[in-house]
C-alpha positions as CSV (number, residue, x, y, z in Angstrom):
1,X,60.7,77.7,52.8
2,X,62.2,77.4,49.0
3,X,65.7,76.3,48.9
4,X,68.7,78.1,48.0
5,X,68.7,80.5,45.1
6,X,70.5,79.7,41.6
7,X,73.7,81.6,40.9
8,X,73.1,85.3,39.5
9,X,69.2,84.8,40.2
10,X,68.9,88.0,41.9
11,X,69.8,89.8,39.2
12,X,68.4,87.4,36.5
13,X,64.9,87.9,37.8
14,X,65.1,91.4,38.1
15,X,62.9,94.2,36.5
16,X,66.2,95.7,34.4
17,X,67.6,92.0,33.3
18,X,64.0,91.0,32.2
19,X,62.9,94.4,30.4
20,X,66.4,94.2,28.9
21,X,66.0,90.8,27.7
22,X,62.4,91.7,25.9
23,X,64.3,94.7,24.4
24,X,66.7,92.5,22.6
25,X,64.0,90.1,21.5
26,X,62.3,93.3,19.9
27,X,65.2,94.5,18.2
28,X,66.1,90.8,17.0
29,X,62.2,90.5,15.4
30,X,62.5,94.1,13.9
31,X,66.4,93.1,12.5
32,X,65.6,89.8,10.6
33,X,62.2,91.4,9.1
34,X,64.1,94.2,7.6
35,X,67.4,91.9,6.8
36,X,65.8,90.1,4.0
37,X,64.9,93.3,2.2
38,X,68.3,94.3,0.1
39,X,69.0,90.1,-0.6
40,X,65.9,89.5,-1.7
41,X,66.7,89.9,-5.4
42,X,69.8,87.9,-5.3
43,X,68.2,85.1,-3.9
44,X,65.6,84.6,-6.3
45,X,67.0,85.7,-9.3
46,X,70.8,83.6,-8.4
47,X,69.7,81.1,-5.9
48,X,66.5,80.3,-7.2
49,X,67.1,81.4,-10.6
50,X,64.0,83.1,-11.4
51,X,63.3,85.0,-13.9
52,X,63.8,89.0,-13.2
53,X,60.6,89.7,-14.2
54,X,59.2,87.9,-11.6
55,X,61.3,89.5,-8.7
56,X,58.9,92.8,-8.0
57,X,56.3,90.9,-7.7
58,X,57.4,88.2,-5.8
59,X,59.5,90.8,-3.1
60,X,56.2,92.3,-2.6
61,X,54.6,88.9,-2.1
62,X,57.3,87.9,0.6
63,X,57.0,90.8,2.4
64,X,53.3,91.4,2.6
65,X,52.6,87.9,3.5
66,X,54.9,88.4,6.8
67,X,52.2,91.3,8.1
68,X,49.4,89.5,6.9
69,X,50.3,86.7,9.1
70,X,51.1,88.7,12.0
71,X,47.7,90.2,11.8
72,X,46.0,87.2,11.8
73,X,48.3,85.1,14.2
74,X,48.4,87.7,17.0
75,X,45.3,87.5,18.7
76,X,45.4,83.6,18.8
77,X,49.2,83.4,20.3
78,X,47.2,86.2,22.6
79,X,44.9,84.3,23.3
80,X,46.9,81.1,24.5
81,X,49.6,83.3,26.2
82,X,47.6,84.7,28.9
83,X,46.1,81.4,29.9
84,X,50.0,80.3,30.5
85,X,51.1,80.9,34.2
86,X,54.6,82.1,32.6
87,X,55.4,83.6,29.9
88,X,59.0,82.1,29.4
89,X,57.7,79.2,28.0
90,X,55.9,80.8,25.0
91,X,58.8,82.8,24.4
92,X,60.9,79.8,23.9
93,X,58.3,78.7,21.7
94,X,58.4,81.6,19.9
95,X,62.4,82.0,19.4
96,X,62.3,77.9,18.1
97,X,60.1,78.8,15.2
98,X,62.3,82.4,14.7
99,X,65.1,80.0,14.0
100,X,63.4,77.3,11.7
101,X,62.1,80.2,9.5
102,X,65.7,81.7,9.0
103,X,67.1,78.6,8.8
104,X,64.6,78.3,5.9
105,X,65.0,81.7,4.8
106,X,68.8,81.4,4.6
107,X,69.1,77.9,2.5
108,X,66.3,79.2,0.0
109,X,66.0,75.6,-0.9
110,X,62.8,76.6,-2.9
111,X,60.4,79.6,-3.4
112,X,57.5,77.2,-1.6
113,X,60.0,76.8,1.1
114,X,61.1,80.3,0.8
115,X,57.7,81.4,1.6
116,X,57.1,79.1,4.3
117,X,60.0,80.4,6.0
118,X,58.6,83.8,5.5
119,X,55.5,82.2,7.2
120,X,57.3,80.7,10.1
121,X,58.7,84.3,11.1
122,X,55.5,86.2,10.7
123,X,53.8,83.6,13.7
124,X,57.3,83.9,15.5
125,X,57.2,88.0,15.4
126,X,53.8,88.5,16.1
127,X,54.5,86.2,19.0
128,X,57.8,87.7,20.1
129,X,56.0,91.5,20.3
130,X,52.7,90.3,21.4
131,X,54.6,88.4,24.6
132,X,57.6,90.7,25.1
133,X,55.3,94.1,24.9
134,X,52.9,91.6,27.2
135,X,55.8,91.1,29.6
136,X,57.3,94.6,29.7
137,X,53.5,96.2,30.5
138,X,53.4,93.0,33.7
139,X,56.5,94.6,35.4
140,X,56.3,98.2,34.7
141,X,54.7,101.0,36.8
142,X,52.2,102.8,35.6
143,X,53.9,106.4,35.8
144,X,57.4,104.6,34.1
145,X,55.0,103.0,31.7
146,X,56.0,105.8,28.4
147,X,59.2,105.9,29.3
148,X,60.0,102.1,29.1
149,X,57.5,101.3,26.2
150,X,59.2,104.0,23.9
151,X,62.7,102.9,24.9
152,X,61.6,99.4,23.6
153,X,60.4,101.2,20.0
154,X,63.8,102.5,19.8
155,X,65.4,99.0,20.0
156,X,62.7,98.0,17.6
157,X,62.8,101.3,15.5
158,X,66.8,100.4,15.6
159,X,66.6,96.8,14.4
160,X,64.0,98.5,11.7
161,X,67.4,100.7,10.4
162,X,69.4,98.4,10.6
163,X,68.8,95.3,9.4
164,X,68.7,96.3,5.8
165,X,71.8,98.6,6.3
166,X,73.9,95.4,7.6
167,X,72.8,93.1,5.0
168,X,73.4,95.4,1.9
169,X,76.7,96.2,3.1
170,X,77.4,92.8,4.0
171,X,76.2,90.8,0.9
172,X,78.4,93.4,-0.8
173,X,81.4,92.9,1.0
174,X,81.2,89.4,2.2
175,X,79.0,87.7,0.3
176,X,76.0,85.7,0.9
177,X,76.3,83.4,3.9
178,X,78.9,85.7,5.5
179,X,75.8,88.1,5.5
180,X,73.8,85.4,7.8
181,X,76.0,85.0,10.0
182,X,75.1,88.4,11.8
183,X,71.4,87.5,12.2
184,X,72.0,84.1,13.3
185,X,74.1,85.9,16.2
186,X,71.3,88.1,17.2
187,X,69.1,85.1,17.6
188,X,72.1,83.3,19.5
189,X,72.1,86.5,21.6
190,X,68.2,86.4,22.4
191,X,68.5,82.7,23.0
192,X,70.9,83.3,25.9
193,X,69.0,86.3,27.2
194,X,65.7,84.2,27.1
195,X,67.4,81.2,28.7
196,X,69.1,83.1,31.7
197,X,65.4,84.4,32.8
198,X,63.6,81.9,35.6
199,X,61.5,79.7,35.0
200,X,59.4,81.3,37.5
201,X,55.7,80.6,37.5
202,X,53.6,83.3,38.5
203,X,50.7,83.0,41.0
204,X,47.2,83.7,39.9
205,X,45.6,87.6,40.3
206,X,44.5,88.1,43.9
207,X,42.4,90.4,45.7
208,X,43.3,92.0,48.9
209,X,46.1,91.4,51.3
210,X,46.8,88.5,50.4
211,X,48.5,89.7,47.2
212,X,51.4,91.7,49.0
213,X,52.8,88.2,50.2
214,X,55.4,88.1,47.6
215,X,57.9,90.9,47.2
216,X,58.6,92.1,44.1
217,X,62.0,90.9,43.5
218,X,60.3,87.4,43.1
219,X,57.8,88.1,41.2
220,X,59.2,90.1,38.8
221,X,59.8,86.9,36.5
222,X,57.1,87.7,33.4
223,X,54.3,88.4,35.6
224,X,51.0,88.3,34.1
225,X,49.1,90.1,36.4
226,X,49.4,93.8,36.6
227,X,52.4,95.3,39.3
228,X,49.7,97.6,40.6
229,X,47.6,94.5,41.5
230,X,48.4,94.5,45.1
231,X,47.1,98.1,45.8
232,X,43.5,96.6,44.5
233,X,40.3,96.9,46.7
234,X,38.6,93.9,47.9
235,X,36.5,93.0,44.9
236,X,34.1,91.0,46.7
237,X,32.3,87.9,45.4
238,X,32.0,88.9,42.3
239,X,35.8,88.6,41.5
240,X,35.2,84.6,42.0
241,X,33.1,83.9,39.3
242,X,34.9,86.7,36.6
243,X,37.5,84.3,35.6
244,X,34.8,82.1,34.0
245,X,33.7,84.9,32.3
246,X,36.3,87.0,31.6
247,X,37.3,85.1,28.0
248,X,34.6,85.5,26.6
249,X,34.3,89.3,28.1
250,X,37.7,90.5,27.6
251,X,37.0,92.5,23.8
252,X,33.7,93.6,24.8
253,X,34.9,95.0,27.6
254,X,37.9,96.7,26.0
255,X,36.1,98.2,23.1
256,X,33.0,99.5,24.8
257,X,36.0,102.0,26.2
258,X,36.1,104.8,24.4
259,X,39.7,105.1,25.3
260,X,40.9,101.7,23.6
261,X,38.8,103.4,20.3
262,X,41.0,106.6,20.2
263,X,44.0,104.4,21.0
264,X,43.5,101.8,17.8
265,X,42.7,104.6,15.6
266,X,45.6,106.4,16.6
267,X,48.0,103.0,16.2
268,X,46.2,102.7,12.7
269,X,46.8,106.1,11.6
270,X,50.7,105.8,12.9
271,X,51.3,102.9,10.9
272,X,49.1,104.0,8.0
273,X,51.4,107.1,7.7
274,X,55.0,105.2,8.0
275,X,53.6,102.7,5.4
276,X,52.9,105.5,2.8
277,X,55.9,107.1,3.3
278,X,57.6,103.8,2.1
279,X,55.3,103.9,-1.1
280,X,55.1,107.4,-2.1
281,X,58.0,109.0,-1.1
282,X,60.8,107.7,-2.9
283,X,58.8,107.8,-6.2
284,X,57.7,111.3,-5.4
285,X,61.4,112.4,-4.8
286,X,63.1,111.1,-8.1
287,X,60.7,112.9,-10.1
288,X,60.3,115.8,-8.5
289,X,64.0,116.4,-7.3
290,X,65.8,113.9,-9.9
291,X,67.2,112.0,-6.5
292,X,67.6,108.3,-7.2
293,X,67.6,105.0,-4.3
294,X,70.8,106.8,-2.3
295,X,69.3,110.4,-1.2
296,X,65.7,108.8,-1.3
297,X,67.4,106.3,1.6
298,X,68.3,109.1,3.1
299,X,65.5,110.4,3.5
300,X,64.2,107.5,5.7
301,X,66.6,107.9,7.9
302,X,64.9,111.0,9.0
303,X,61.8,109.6,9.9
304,X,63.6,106.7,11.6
305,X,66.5,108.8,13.8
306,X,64.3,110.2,15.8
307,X,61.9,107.8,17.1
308,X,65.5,105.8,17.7
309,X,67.1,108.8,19.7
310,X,63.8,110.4,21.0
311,X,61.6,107.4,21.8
312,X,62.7,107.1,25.8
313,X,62.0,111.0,25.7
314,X,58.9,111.2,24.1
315,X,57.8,108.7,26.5
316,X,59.0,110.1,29.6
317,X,57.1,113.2,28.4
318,X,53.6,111.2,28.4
319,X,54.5,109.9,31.7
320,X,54.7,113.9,33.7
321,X,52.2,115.0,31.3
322,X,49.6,112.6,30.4
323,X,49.1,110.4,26.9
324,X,46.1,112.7,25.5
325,X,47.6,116.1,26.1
326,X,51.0,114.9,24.6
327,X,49.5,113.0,21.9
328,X,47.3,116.1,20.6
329,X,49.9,118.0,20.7
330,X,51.3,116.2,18.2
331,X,48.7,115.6,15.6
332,X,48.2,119.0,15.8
333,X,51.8,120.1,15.0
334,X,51.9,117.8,12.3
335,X,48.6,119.0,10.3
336,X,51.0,121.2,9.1
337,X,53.7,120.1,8.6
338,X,51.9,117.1,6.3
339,X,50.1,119.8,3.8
340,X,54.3,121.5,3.6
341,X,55.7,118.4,3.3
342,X,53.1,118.1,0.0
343,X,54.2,121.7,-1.6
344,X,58.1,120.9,-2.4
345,X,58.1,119.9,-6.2
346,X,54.4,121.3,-7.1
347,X,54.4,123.6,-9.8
348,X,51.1,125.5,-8.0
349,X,53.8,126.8,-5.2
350,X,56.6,128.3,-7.2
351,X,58.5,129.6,-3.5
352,X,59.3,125.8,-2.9
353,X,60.9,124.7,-6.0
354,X,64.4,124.4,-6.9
355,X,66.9,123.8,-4.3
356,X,64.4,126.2,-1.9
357,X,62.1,123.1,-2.8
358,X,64.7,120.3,-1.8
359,X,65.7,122.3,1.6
360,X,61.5,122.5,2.4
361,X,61.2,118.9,2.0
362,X,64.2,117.6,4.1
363,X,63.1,120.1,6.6
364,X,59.4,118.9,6.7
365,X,60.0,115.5,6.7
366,X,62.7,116.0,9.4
367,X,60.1,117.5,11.7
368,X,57.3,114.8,11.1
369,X,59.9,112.4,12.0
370,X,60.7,114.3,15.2
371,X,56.7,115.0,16.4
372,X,56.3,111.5,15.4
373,X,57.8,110.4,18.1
374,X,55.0,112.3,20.4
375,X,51.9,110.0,19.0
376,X,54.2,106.9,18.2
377,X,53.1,104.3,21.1
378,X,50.9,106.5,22.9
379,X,47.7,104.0,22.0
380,X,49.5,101.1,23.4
381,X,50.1,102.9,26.6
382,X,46.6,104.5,27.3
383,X,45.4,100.5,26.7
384,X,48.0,99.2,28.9
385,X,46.9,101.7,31.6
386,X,43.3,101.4,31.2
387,X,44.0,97.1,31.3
388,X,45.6,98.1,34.9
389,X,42.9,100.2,36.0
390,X,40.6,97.5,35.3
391,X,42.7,94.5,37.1
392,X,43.8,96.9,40.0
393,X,39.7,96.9,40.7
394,X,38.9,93.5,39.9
395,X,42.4,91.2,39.4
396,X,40.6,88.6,37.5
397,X,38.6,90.3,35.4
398,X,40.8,89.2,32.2
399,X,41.7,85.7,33.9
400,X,43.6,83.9,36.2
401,X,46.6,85.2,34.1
402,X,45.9,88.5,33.5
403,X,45.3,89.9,29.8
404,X,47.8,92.1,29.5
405,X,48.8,90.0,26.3
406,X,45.9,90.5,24.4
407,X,45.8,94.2,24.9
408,X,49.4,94.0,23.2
409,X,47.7,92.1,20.6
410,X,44.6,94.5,19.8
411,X,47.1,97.3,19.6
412,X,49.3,95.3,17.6
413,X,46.6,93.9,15.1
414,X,45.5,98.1,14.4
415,X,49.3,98.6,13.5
416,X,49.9,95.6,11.3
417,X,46.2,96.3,9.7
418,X,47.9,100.1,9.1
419,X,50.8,98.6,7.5
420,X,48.7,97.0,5.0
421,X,46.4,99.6,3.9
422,X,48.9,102.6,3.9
423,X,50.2,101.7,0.7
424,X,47.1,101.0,-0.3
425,X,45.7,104.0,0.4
426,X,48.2,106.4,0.2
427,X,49.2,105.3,-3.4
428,X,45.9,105.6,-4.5
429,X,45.6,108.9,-3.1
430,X,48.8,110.2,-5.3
431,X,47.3,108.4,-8.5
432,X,43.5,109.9,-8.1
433,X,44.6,113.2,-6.9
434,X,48.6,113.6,-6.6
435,X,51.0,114.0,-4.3
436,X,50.3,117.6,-2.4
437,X,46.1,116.5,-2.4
438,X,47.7,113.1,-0.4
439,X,49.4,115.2,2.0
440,X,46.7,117.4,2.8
441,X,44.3,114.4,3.7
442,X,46.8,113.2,5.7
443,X,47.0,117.2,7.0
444,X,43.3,116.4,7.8
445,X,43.4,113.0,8.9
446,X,45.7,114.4,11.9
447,X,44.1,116.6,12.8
448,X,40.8,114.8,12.6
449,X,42.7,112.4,15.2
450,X,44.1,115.0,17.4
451,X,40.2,115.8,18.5
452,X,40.1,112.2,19.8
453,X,42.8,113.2,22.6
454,X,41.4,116.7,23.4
């Protein structure tokens, strides 16, 4: 019989205290990404005293460099994480090297080191979502799966908002290292969140009866196996000799699916579209409206509320009504609303110029950033659920430890991949062809998408 429980373990090891605990390690990843953005001038042009010539180039440098090495560090942490019995341990990892990099960050002692702060956070965020989306998808049921998973993109969608916001208005106010002291809070706050969680190993997949043993208020502790594990069939011999084969098995298997092939291309897409937003639209705006950085912010805002307000919603929508009805629903209202979105400001569509013009656009993009919400996440849950599936009928199919991890990882490299090209291809879209021939590819490319879920 085990001994006597730790104060407060009850709760500590509970679904709510852990899934709230991976929440605020989202929202902490998301916040310091997006903090640096607003400083980033004043630290290289008075800290480092760089020439200003050099800071365009070198913002984009610092920020590009933190997806790149998300994309490529993801599917290694991945990798390593689901051959770890618990997934505290990682996370630990993973919080130590979110600190050195902001400790780096934050004394700017030189660009080199500047970057290789920059460096440090990209491994430490890839890990931090790979992991905590990894952890929520262990412990979650599959028919509260949308629900939770969109809640955590509001955290995430919140420290997105908000870490620029606080570190403008800070810097401003405050100045510099009063600025870092809000960020360095966050991370105390998901230090003591991670720390409180037990150190609880979790037992290997299991096959029949023997897996309804443990209840689940023990083994809600980062679980790497699925929670619908113990309603499995017997698997028969063949379950013995899958965990031998299941590393080197674990893509094939996932991408012969035609499931997990809709679900990347819709991730891509997603992120593709955010991205291009950031490169097009505040350009776009000033010279078609005359607004300069202030209404232009604004305007992000209305992409950004909604998946903040509406992501636990949107969620709990694919849960009663499916992934692929919901999520064609959505590519198919927003075909539309793209090729609209393009009209505002074009002299070809005289009806939507003027202040008519300016009330089109902040209507259009309003709306995309509402209907967003109904395709944002919805790859990463039909993954997650097919990953289930798959473990429910043969529990070590991906491993002793599951591979819930690596599913969090494929669907995270397709996002970070979209964030790359969306500039990319969204600004050379507006320079070949301009800004209205953009939106109606993206019009296209929507509902080109939407097919994929019918």
């Amino acid at each position: 019989m085990d001994g006597p429980k730790p104060s407060g373990y009850g709760f500590r090891s509970s679904k709510f205290f852990i899934i709230s605990s991976m929440y605020i390690a989202l929202f902490a990843e998301t916040f310091l990404f997006g903090f640096i953005v607003p400083i980033l001038g004043y630290m290289l042009e008075d800290r480092l005293n760089l020439d200003l010539s050099h800071t365009q180039s070198l913002t984009t440098a610092l920020l590009t460099i933190h997806g790149f090495v998300s994309l490529i560090s993801g599917p290694i942490i991945a990798h390593f994480a689901d051959k770890t019995p618990s997934k505290k341990i990682p996370l630990l990892f993973a919080l130590t090297g979110c600190l050195i990099g902001t400790i780096l960050v934050a004394c700017t002692p030189s660009l080199w080191a500047l970057f290789l702060g920059r460096i440090i956070q990209g491994v430490a965020g890839s890990a931090t979502w790979v992991i905590g989306l990894a952890t929520i998808t262990d412990i979650t049921n599959k028919d509260k799966m949308g629900q939770v998973m969109g809640t955590a993109r509001s955290f995430a969608s919140t420290g997105v908002v908000g870490g620029p916001m606080v570190a403008g208005v800070l810097l401003q106010l405050f100045g510099y290292w009063p600025a870092w002291s809000v960020p360095m809070a966050v991370l105390v706050l998901d230090m003591v969140a991670r720390l409180m969680i037990p150190n609880q190993p979790a037992s290997s997949p299991k096959s029949g009866s023997s897996a309804t043993e443990v209840t689940p208020d023990e083994t809600t502790s980062l679980l790497p196996e699925s929670s619908d594990v113990d309603e499995a069939p017997e698997a028969g011999p063949s379950v013995a000799c899958s965990e031998n084969a299941s590393g080197r098995g674990f893509y094939s298997i996932m991408l012969r699916d035609p499931r997990v092939l809709s679900s990347l291309l819709n991730s891509l897409t997603t992120s593709v579209v955010v991205a291009g937003f950031d490169t097009t639209l505040p350009l776009h705006v000033r010279n078609a409206f005359g607004w300069e950085s202030l209404p232009a912010g604004m305007m992000f805002l209305c992409l950004q509320i909604p998946a903040i307000l509406l992501g636990p919603v949107a969620g709990s929508f694919r849960d009663r009504h499916g992934v692929r009805s919901i999520t064609f629903s959505g590519w198919v209202i927003l075909t539309p609303l793209f090729v609209l979105l393009g009209m505002p400001g074009d002299s070809r569509f005289p009806w939507a110029s003027e202040e008519a013009g300016k009330a089109i656009y902040l209507a259009s993009l309003a709306a995309i950033g509402l209907f967003l919400c109904l395709v944002r996440g919805s790859g990463g849950q039909q993954m997650s659920a097919l990953a289930k599936d798959l473990q429910a009928k043969n529990p070590l199919i991906f491993g002793a430890h599951g591979g819930s991890s690596r599913v969090s990882s494929l669907y995270g490299a397709s996002f970070s991949l979209g964030l790359m090209l969306g500039p990319l291809i969204c600004g050379s879209l507006v320079d070949a062809a301009g800004y209205f021939y953009m939106n109606v590819i993206m019009g296209e490319t929507a509902s080109f998408i939407s097919l994929d879920f019918h």
